[in-house]
GULUMMI-101033 format. One line per field, with one value per residue: residue number from 0; x negated, y negated, z of N, C-alpha, C, O in turn. Coordinates in Angstrom, 2 decimals, m for minus. Each point is the difference from the previous one (the first is absolute). Layout:
BEGIN
i = [NUM	...] $
neast = [X	...] $
nnorth = [Y	...] $
nup = [Z	...] $
caeast = [X	...] $
canorth = [Y	...] $
caup = [Z	...] $
ceast = [X	...] $
cnorth = [Y	...] $
cup = [Z	...] $
oeast = [X	...] $
onorth = [Y	...] $
oup = [Z	...] $
***
This chain:
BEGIN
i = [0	1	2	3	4	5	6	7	8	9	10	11	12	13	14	15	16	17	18	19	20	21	22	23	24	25	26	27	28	29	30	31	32	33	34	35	36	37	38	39	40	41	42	43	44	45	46	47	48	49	50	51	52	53	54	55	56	57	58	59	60	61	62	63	64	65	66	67	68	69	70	71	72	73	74	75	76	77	78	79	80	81	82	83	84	85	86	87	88	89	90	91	92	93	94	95] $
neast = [m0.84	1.85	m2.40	2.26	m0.20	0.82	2.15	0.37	m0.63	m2.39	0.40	1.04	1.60	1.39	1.40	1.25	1.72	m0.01	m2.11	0.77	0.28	m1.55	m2.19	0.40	m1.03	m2.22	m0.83	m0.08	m1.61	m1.07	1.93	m1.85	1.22	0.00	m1.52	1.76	m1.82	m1.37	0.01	1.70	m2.16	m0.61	0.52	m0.59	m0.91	0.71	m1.85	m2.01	m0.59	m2.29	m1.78	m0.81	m1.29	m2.42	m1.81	m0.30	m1.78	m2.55	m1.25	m0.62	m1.73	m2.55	m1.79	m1.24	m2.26	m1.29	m0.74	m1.60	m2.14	m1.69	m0.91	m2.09	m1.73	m0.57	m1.70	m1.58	m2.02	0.09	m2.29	1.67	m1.08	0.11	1.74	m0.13	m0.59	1.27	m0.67	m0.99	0.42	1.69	m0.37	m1.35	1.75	1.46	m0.72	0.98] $
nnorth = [1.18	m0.59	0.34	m0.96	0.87	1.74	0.56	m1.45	m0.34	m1.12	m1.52	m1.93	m0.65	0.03	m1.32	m1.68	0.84	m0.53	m0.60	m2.00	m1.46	m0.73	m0.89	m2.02	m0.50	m0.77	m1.71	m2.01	0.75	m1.71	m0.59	m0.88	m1.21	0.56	m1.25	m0.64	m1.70	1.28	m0.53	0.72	1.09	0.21	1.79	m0.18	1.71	1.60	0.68	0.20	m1.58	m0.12	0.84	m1.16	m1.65	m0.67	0.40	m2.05	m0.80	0.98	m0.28	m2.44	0.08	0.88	m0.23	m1.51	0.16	0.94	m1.99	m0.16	0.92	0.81	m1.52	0.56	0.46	m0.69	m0.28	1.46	0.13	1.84	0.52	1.44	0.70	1.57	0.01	m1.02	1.15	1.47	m1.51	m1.03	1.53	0.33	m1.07	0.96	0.60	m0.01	1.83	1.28] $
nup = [0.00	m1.02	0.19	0.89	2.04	m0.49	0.36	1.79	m2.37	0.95	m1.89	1.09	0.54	m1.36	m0.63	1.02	m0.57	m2.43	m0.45	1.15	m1.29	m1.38	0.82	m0.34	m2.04	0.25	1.18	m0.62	m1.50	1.16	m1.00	m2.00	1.85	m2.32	0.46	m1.31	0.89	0.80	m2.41	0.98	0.14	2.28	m1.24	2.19	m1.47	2.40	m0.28	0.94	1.66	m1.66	0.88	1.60	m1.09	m0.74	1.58	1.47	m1.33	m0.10	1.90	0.86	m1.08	0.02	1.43	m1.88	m1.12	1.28	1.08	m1.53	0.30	2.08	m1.05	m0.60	1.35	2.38	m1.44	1.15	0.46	1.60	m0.92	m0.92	1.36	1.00	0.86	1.81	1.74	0.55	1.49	1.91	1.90	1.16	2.21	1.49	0.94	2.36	m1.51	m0.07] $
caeast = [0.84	m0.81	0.11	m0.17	m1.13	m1.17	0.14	m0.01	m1.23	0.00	m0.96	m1.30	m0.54	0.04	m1.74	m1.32	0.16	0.46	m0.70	1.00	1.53	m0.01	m0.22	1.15	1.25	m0.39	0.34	1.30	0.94	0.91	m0.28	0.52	0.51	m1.07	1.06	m1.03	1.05	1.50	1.03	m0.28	0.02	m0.66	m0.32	m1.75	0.21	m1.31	0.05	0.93	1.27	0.85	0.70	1.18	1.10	1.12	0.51	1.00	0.86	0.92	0.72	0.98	0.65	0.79	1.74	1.43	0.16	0.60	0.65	0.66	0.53	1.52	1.20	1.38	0.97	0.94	0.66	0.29	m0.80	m1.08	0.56	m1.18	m1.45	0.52	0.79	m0.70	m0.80	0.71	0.75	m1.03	m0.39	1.33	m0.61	m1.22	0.13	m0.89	1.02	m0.17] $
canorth = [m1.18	m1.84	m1.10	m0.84	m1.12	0.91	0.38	m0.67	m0.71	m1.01	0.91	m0.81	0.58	1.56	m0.17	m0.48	0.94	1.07	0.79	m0.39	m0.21	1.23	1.39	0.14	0.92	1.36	0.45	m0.06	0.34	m1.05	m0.69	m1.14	m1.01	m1.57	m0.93	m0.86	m1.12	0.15	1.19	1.78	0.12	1.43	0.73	0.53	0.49	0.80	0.74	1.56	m0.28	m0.23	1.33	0.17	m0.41	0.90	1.13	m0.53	m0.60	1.46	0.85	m0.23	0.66	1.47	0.14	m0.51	0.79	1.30	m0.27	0.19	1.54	m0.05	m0.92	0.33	1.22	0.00	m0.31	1.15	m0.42	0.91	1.57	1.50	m0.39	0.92	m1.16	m1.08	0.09	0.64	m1.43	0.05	1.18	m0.43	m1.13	0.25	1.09	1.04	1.11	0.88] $
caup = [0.00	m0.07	1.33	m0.35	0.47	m0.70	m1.60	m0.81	m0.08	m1.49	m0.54	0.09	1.26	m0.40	m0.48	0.77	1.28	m0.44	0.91	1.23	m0.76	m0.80	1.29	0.45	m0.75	m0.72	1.47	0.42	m0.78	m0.77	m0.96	0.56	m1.23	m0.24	m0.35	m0.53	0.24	0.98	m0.04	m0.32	m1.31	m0.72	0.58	0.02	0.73	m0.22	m0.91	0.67	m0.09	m0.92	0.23	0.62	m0.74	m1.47	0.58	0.42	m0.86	m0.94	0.66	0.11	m1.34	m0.06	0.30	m0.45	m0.89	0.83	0.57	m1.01	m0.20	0.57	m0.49	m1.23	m0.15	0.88	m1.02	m1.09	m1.18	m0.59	m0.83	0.71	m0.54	m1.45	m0.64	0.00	m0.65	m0.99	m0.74	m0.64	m0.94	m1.19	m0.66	m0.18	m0.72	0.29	0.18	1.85] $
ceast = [m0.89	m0.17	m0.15	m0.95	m1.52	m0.08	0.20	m0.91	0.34	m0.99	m1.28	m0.58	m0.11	m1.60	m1.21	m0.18	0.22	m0.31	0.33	1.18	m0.18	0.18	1.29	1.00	0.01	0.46	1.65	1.10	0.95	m0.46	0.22	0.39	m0.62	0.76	m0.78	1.16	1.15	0.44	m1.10	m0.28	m0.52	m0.28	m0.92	0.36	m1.57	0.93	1.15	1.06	1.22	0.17	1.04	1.28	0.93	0.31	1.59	1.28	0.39	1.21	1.01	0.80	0.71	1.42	0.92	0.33	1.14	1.43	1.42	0.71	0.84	1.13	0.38	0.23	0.97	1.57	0.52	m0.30	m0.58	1.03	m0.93	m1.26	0.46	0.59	m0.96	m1.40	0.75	0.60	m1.01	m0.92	0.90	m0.13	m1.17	m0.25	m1.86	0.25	m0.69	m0.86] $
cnorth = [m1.24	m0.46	m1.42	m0.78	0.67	0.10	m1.20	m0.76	m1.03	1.09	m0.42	0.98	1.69	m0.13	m0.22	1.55	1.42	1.12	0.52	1.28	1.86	0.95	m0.34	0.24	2.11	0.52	m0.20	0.45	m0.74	m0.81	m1.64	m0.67	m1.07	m0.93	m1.30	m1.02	0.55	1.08	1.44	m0.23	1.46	0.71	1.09	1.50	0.75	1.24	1.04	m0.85	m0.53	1.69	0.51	m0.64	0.98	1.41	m0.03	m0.15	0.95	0.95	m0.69	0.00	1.05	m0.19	m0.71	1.04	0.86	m0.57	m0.66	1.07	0.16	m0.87	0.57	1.30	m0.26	m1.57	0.59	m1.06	0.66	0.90	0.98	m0.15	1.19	m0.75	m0.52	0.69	0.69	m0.86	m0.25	0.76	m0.14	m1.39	0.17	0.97	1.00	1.04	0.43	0.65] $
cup = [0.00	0.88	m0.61	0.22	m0.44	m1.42	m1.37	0.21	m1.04	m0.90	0.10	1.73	m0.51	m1.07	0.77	0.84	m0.43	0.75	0.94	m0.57	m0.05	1.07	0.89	m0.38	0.00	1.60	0.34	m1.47	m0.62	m0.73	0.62	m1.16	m0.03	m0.15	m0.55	0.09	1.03	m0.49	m0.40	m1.63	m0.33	1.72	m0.12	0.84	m0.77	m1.61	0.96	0.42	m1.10	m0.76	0.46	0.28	m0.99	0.11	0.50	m0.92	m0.80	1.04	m0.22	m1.65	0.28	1.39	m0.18	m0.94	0.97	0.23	m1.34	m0.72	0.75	0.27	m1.11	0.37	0.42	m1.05	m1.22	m1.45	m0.60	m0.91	0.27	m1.19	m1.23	m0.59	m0.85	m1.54	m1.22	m0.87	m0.61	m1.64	m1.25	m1.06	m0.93	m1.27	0.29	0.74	1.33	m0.67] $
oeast = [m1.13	1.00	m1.01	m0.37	m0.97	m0.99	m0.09	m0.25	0.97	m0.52	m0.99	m1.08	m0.87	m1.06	m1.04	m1.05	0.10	0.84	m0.14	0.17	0.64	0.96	0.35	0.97	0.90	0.60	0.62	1.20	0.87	m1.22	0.74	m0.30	m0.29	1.17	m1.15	1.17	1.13	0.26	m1.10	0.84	0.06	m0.31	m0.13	0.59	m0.70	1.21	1.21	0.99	1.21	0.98	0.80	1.01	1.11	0.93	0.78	1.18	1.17	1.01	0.92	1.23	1.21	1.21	1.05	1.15	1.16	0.96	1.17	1.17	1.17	0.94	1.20	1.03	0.94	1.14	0.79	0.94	m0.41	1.23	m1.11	0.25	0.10	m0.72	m0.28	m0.07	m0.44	0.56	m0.10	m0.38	m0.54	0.10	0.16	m0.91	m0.97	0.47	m0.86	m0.65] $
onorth = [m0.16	m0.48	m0.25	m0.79	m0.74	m0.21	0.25	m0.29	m0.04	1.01	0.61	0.60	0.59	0.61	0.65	0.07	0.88	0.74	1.23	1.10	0.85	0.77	1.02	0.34	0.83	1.07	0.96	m0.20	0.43	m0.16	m0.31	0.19	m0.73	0.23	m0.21	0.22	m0.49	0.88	0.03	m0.57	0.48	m0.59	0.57	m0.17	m0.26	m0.07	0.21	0.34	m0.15	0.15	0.75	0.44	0.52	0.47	0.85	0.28	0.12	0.45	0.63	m0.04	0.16	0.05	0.17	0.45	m0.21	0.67	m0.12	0.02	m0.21	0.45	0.00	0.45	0.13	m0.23	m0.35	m0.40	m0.39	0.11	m0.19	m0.44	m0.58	m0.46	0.31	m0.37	m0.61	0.35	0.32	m0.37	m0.22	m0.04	m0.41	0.00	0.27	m0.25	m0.77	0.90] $
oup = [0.46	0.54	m0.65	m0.87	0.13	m0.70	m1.20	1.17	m0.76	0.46	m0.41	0.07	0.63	0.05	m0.13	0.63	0.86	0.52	0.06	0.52	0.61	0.13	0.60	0.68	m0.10	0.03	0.44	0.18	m0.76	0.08	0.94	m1.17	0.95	m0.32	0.41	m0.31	m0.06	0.83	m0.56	m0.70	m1.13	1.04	m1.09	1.06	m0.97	m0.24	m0.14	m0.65	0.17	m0.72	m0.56	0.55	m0.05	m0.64	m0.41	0.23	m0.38	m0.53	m0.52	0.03	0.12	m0.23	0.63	0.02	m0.36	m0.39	0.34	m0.39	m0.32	0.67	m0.26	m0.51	m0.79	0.41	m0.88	m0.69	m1.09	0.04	0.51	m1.12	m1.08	m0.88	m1.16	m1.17	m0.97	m1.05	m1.19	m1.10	m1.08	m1.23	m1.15	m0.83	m0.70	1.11	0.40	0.52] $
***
């Protein structure tokens, strides 16, 4: 989580100090926000926590992926996969 009074920086003080910046990111796991003139313009994280970001972000795919499927079964959206593929095969004109 963001500690506000830690995590946000100018980019002018994140420069003079990178150094600083870096071994305390790689120890506490969080990322900081730069900010140039007052507002947030970029954010700085270590490699393994921007890993794990997107690790984060595929699980959370696959279980919308899941969590869609079973919305349509229990909607009855689906057909039996024979169907399905025998239609196919018919279209295609490709024999078993």
């Amino acid at each position: 989580m963001l500690d506000l009074t830690k995590d946000i920086q100018s980019l002018t003080t994140f420069r003079r100090k990178s150094a600083e910046f870096l071994t305390e990111m790689k120890k506490n796991k969080r990322p900081v926000v730069l900010t140039v003139n007052g507002k947030a313009e970029v954010v700085v994280q270590t490699a393994e926590s921007y890993q794990r970001l997107l690790d984060a972000a595929a699980r959370a795919d696959i279980y919308e992926a899941i969590r869609q499927g079973l919305d349509d079964i229990v909607h009855s959206r689906t057909r039996p996969a024979r169907k399905v593929l025998n239609e196919l095969r018919r279209r295609h004109g490709v024999s078993r």
